[in-house]
N, C-alpha and C positions, 0 to 999 in steps of 0.2 A: 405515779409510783415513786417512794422514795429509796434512791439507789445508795446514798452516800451517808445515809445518817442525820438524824435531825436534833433539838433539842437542843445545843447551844445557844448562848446568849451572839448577840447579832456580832460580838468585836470575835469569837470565839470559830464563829462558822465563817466569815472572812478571811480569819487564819487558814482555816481548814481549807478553803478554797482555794485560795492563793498556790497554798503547798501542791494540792491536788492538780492544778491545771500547771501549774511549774514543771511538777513533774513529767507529766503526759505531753506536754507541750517537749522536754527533752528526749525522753523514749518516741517520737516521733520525726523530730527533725533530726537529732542527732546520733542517735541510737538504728534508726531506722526499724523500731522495734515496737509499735500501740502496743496498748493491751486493752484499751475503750473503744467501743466504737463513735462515730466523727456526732452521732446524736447527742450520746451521754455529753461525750465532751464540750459540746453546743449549750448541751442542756446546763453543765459546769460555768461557765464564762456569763450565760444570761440571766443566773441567778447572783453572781458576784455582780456584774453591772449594775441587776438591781438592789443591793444590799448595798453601793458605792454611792448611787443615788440618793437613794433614799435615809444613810449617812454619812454624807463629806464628808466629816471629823475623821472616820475612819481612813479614808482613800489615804493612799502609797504613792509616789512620786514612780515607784517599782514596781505596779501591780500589774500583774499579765494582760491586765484588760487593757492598757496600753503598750505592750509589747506586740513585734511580729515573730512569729516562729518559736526557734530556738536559738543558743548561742552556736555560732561555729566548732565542729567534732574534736577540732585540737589536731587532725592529723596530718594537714594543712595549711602552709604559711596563712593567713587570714588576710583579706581585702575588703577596701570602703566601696561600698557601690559608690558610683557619682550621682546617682538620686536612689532615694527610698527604696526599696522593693516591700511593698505592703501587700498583707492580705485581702482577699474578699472577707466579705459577710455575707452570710449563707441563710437560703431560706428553703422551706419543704414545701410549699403549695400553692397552687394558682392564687388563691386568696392572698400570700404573703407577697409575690411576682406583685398583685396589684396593690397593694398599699407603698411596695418600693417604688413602681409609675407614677403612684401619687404624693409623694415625697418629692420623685423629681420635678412633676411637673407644678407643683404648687412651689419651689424655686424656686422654677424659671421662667413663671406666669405663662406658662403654654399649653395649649388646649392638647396637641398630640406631640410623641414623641419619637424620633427614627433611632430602632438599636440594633446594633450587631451582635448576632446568637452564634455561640461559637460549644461546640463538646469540651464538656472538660475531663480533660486527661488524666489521668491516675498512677501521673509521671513524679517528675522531678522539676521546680522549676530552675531555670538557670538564664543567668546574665549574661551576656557575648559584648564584649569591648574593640569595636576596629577601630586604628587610628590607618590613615591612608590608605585604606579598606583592606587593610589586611588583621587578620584577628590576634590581637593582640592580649586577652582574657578572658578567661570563663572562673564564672563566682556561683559557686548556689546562694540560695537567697540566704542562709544564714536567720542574725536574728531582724534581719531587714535594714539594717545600716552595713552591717559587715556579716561576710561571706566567707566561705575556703574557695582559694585560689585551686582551680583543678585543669589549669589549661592543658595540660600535658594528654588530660586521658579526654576535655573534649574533644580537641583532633582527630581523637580514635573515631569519631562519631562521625558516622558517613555524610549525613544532612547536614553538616556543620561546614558551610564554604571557609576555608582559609584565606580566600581570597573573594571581595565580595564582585558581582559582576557590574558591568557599564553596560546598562542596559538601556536602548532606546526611547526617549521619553524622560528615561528617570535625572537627567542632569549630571550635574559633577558629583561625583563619590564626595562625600563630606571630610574633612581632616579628620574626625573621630566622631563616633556614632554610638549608641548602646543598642543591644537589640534582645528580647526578651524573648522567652519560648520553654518548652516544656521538654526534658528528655522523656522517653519512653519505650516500654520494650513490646514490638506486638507478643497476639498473644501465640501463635507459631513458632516465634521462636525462646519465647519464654518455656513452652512446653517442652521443645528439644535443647534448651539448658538444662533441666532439670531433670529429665531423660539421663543427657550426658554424665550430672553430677550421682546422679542414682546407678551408673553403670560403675563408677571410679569409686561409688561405696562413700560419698558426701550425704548430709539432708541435705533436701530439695530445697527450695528460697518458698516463702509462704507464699508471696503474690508477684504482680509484675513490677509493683513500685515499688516494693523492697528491692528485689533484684537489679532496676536500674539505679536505684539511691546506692547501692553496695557495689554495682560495677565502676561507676562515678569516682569511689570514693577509695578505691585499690591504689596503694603507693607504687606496683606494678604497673604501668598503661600499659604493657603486652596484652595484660588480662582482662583491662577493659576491651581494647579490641577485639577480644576473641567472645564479647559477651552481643554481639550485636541489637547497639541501641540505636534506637532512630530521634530525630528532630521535628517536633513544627515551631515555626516563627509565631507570634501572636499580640506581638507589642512593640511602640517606640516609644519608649517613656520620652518625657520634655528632656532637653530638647529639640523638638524633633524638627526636622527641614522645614521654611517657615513657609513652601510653597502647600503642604499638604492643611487639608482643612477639616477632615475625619477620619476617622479610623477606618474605614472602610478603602477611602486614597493608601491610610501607612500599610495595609498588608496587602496594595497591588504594590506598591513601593520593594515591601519586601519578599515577594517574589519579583523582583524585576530585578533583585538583588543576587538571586539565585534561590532563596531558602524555599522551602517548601511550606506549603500554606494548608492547613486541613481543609480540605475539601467541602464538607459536611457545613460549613461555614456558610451565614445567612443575614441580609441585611432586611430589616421588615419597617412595617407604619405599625408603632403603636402595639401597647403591651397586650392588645389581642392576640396579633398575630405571632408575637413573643410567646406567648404560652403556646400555642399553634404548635411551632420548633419543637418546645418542652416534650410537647404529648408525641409526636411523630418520630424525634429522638428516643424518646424511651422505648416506643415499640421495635424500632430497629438493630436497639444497640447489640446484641449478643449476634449482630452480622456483622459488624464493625472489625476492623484487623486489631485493633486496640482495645482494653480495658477504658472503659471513661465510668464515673459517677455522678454526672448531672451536665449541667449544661452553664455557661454565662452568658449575661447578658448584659451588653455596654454603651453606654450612647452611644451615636455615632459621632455627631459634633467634637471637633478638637475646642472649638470656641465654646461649647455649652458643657463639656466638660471641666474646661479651666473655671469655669463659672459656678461651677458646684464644688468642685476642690477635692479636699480631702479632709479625711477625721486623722487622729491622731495614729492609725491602725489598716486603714481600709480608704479605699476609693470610693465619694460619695454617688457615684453616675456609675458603679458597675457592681453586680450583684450576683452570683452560684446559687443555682437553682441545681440541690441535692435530690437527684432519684431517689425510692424507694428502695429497701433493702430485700435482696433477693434471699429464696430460704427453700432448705431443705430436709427434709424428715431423717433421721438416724438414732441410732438406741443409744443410751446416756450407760457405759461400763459402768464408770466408777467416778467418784469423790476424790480427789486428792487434795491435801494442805498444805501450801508452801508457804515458808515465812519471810517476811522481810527484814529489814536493817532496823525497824522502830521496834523486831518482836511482832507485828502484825503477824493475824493470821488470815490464809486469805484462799478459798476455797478454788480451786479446776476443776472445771468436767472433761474427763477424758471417756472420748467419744470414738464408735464403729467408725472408719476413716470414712467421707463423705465426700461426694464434689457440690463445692458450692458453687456455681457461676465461675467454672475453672478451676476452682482452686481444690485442692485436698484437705478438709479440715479433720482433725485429730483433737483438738484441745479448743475450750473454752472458757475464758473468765465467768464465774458467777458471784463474785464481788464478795457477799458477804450469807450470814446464815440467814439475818432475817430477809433479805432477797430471795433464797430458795424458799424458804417456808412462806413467802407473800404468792410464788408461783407453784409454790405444792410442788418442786421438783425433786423425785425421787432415783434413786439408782434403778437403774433395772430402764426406766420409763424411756418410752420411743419419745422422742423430743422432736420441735421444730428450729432450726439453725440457720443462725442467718447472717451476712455478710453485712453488717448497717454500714454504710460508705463502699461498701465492697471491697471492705479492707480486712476487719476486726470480725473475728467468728463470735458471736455470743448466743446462749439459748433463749429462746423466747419463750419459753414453757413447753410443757407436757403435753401428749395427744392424746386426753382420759380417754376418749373410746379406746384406744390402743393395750388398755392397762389390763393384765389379766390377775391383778393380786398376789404377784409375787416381789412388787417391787419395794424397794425398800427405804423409809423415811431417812434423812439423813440428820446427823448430829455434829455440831463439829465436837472434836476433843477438848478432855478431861487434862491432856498432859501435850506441849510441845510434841512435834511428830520428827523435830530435831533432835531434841538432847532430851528430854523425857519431863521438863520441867511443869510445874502447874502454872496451865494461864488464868489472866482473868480479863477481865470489862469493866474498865474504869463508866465511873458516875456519866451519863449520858452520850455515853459514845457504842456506838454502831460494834466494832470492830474487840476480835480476842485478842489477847498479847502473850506472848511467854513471858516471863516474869525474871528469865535468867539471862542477865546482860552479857554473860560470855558464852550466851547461843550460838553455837561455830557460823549457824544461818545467818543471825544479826550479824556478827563478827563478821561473814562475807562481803555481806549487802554493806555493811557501815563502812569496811575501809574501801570499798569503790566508791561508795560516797566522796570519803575521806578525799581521794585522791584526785575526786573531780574537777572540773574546769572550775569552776564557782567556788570550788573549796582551798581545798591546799594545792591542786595544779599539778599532779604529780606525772608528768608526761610518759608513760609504757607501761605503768600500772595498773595493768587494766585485769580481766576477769579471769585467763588462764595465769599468769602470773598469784596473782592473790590464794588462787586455788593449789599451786604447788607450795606457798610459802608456808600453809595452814598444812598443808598435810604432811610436811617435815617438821613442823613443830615451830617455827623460828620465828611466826607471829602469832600473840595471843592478843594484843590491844595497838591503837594506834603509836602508842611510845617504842615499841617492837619493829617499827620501819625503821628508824633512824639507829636500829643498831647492825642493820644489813650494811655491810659494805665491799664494792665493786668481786669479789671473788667468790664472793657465798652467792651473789645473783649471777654470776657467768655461769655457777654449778647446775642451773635451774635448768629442766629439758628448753631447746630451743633459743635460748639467748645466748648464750657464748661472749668472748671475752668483750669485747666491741658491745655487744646491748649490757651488758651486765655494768660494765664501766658507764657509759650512758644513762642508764635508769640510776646508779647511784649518785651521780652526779645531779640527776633532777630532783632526787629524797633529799641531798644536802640542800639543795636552793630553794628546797621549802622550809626550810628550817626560817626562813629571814620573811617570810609572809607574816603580816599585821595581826592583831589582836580579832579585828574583824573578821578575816577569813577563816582564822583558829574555830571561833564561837560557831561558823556557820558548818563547820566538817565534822566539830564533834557530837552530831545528835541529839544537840537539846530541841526535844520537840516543840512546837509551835514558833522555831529562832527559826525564819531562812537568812540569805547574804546582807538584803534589804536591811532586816532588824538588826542583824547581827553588827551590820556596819556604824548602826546610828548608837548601838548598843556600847558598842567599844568606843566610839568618837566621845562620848558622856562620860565613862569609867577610867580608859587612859591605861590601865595594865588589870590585869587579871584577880590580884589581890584586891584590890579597890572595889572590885567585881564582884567576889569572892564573900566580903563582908557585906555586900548590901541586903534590904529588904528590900520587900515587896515596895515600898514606898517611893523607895529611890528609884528604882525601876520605873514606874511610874509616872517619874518625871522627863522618861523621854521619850520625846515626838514618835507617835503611832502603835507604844508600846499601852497595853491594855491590862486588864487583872488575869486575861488567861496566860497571857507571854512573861509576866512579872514571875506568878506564881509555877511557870513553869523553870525560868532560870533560876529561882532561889533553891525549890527544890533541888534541880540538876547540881548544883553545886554543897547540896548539903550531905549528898550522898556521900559515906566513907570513901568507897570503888572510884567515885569520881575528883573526889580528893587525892586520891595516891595516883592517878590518873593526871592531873593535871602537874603534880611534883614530879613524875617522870618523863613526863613532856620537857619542862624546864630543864630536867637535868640533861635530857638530849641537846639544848642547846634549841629548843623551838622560840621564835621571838612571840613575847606574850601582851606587849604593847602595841598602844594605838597612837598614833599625835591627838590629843584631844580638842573637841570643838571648841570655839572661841567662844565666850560668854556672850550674850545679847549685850551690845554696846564696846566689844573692845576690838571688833573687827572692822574694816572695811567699807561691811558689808551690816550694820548693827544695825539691829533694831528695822533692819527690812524684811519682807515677806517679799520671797521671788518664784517665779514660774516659768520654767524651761517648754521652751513651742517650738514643733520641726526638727527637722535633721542640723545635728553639729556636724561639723564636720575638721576639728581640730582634736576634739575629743569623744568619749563618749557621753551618752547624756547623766550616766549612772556618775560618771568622774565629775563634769561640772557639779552635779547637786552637791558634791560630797564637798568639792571646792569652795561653793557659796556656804554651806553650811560652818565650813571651819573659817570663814571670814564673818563669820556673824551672824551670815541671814536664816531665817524658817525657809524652806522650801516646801512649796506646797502645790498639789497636780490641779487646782481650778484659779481661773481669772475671777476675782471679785473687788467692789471698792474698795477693801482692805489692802489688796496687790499694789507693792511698791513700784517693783518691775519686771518686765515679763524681757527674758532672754529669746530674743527667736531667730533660729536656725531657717533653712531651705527649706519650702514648704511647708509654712507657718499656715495654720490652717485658722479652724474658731475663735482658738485661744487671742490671738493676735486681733483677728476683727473686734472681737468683745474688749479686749486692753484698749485698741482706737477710740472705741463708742463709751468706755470711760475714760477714755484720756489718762489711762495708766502709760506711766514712761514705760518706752519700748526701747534694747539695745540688741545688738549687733551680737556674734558671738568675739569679734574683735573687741568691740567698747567694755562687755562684759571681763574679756580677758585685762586689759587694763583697766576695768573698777578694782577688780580683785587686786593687782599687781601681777605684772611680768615675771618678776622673778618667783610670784607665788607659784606660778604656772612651772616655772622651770622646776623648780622645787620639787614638785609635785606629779613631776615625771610627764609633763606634758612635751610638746610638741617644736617649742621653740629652742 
């Protein structure tokens, strides 16, 4: 079934994906907010894989398919893990469990293989830092290099020893240790939160992993304590005490340390017995104290894990094995249409309230029209609802026998259900628009955009704010922030002089953000941060920008006929013209440093390739680095590859550089090819 729209040309639906799993990848880690369920979103990623495969030319140094998570929420100083924190890769069925067994074991030339089956939680993951076995940090995984610091409110969390034990057997406490594991809220006392919050006249929190991501993530730690979340331990990343030899040894280790270990936890022969677990956990789980969504499974070997490694994203020796989505029958009220920041329109079914597997559902995404008309979903109609991940409500279709012929076809609208405007359907795309760009909806969605971590950074601007500024009139467009200052936002309910003075002081410091960040906040479709950066590093100030054609456009690295054609447009518009002259006049900086030409850098006339964790900077900052010193930067090893930069756990990229004898550097050697003082320059580290 196709859920997202088809018919673009291959550079075109790339785009499209990209944006899409960007987004949901944010509304997820950051937000603590899906609105996909964990299939769709599977479904997302494994058609971008195969569209990257199948053409290199296109791949992104940027593209989520090499990213973990999300970035860090901003509401938190921000921390490096000391290694990786990656995701699984996820499968749905016995069949898929054994083509993962036989990946690893055609690796590791082994006829069978021992793995540890553990429940997966439908928590939070989180980092634990001891140095002299006392805890010294807590990170969530962030976008898997860097995290939010939240040590303050793990404490609150009872399972969390502050002090790790000397436990018999286990040796000398180590100078510093990491330790991995999962918050989580049972489902007892998730339902007396919500109880509590229903008594005080609060919404409820949708599920349990919302409510422990949001207790986590309260600038109050009173309030996390009062949210009672629990802890399992479940990992020693490398590296780990050189006495242990499997995973099976690190989590008697870490209960011997004190932490709590799930119980439900199983060491087997062989990916029979592995599915064995699968099938006997799913029939139990709704006994379980906890919400879980499937199960993992990991080798057990430390040594036969180091030997399979890792991808650029994921652990090559451990695999999530996702349950089946639980469902529930309820009658579908109404239609409703809300728009987004592009003008999208984008249908709800708001539904008879439901328990799905715990939870109370009211509402659910139906994506798009021709989605409801593939499933014949009507109003009126009893529907089937279902929790895929046991996260995200969505309908699965209509129960015809249910139907007694009074239900009613749906259509969407002739006219915005915002401002009244007429939408349309641009040539081959899925999706309505309003067509009126001072849609107070757009206007909403676009300056949270605006203001995001990725965009302009605007720190306290978030969605109750933006909502008072529009309904006193004093923002009509992005140029409209930068004429708020410190006493008109202390007037706003709930800030006062102290946040008012703060928030304006963060609107002025965006004023000094690069040309790159500008292009990516202001809404030109198919532009994310990635393009927008490579976009401006070419152009060099806005005007330059401003006059170009499709052609010039064109001519830079990963920029295609859909993203040319969609910047030229953007800036041919009048509204976007007078738009980009009041930005200036606010004092917005509109320039970029621009890239070095092929031959006058450093770095000329090479093609390079970043492998593993940096850990001086980010990886997104090196590319940018090597690119203004000359080089192409490009996401695969081939003979063409000059040299390949690899960071801490260098995975394929780095074998395959060896087996061509591509030169291989350091992130040190790389920092002095470029120049030292480039680095400093450029806001780095030293």
């Amino acid at each position: 079934m196709d859920l997202f729209g088809r018919g673009e040309d291959e550079a075109a639906r790339i785009g499209y994906l990209r944006r899409e799993i960007e987004r949901h990848n944010r509304l997820y880690y950051e937000l603590d907010a899906p609105e996909i369920t964990d299939a769709e979103f599977d479904a997302l990623v494994n058609e971008l894989k195969a569209l990257e495969e199948a053409h290199p030319e296109l791949r992104s140094a940027g593209s989520p398919t090499s990213k973990v998570g999300g970035a860090p929420a901003g509401r938190f100083p921000t921390y490096r893990h000391k290694a990786a924190m990656l995701s699984l890769d996820n499968c749905f069925s016995p069949e898929e469990l054994m083509a993962f067994d036989a990946r690893v074991r055609k690796a590791l030339g082994s006829e069978k293989v021992g793995y540890v089956c553990e429940p997966k939680i439908d928590g939070l993951a989180m980092s634990l830092e001891y140095k002299d076995g006392k805890l010294a940090v807590g990170v969530t995984r962030g976008d898997g290099v860097t995290g939010e610091n939240v040590t303050a409110n793990v404490l609150t969390v009872k399972d969390v020893p502050r002090t790790l034990s000397r436990c018999e057997g286990c040796g000398p406490l180590p100078a510093e240790i990491t330790i991995r594991g999962e918050v989580y809220m049972r489902k007892a006392d998730f339902q007396a939160l919500n109880q509590s919050r229903d008594e005080e006249g609060l919404p409820p929190f949708a599920n349990p992993r919302n409510s422990a991501a949001g207790s986590l993530r309260q600038l109050d730690s009173s309030i996390t304590a009062g949210r009672k979340l629990s802890f399992f331990a479940y990992y020693l990343p490398e590296p780990a005490p050189a006495r242990l030899t499997s995973h099976s040894d690190a989590l008697a280790l870490l209960e011997g340390f004190g932490f709590k270990v799930n119980p439900e936890i199983r060491r087997v022969e062989g990916i029979e017995e592995a599915i064995g677990f699968c099938e006997h956990l799913e029939t139990i789980r709704d006994s379980i104290e906890y919400e879980i969504d499937g199960a993992v499974i990991k080798v057990d070997s430390l040594a036969l894990q180091r030997e399979l490694g890792f991808t650029q994203r994921s652990p090559r020796w451990a695999i999530a094995y996702k349950f089946a989505p639980r469902q529930a029958k309820t009658k579908l009220l109404r239609i409703e249409v809300q728009v987004g920041r592009t003008g999208v329109l984008t249908p709800r079914a708001v539904l008879e309230p439901v328990n799905v597997s715990g939870v109370v559902v009211q509402h659910a995404s139906l994506h798009n029209e021709d989605l409801i008309r593939q499933k014949d979903i009507r109003e009126g109609d009893t529907v089937l609802v279902q929790r895929a991940g046991d996260v995200i409500p969505e309908v699965v279709g209509p129960i015809l026998e249910d139907r007694k012929g009074t239900e009613r076809p749906f259509r969407m609208p002739d006219a915005c259900p915002e401002c009244g405007s007429a939408v349309s359907r641009e040539d081959e795309e899925v999706a309505l628009r309003c067509t009126n760009a001072s849609c107070p909806a757009r206007l909403r969605e676009g300056l949270l955009h605006f203001a995001s971590r990725d965009a302009m950074d605007i720190d306290g601007l978030g969605p109750a704010v933006i909502d008072q500024l529009m309904l006193k009139g004093l923002v009509h467009d992005f140029a409209d922030l930068f004429k708020l200052d410190a006493a008109t936002l202390a007037s706003l309910d709930r800030m006062g002089e102290k946040s008012g003075a703060k928030l304006a002081a963060a609107i002025g410091a965006s004023r000094g953000r690069n040309l790159g960040r500008l292009l990516a906040s202001i809404g030109i479709r198919n532009v994310g941060p990635a393009t927008a950066k490579l976009i401006a590093a070419r152009f060099g100030d806005v005007e330059a920008l401003m006059r170009a054609e499709e052609e010039d456009l064109l001519e830079v690295e990963t920029v295609g006929p859909v993203v040319a054609e969609s910047v030229v447009r953007f800036f041919r518009l009048p509204q976007n013209e007078v738009l980009v002259e009041k930005l200036r006049a606010a004092g917005v900086n509109m320039t970029e440093p621009k890239a070095k030409e092929r031959g006058s850098g450093p770095l000329s006339g090479m093609t390079v390739v970043f492998t593993g964790t940096l850990t001086q900077m980010t990886r997104s900052k090196a590319e940018e680095l090597a690119a203004m010193a000359g080089a192409k930067v490009t996401d695969s090893v081939s003979s063409k590859t000059d040299l390949v930069v690899a960071g801490s756990e260098a995975g394929s990229k780095l074998e395959k550089a060896r087996r061509l004898n591509v030169r291989v550097a350091d992130e040190r050697e790389f920092m002095e090819m470029i120049g030292e003082k480039a680095v400093k320059d450029e806001g780095g580290l030293f």
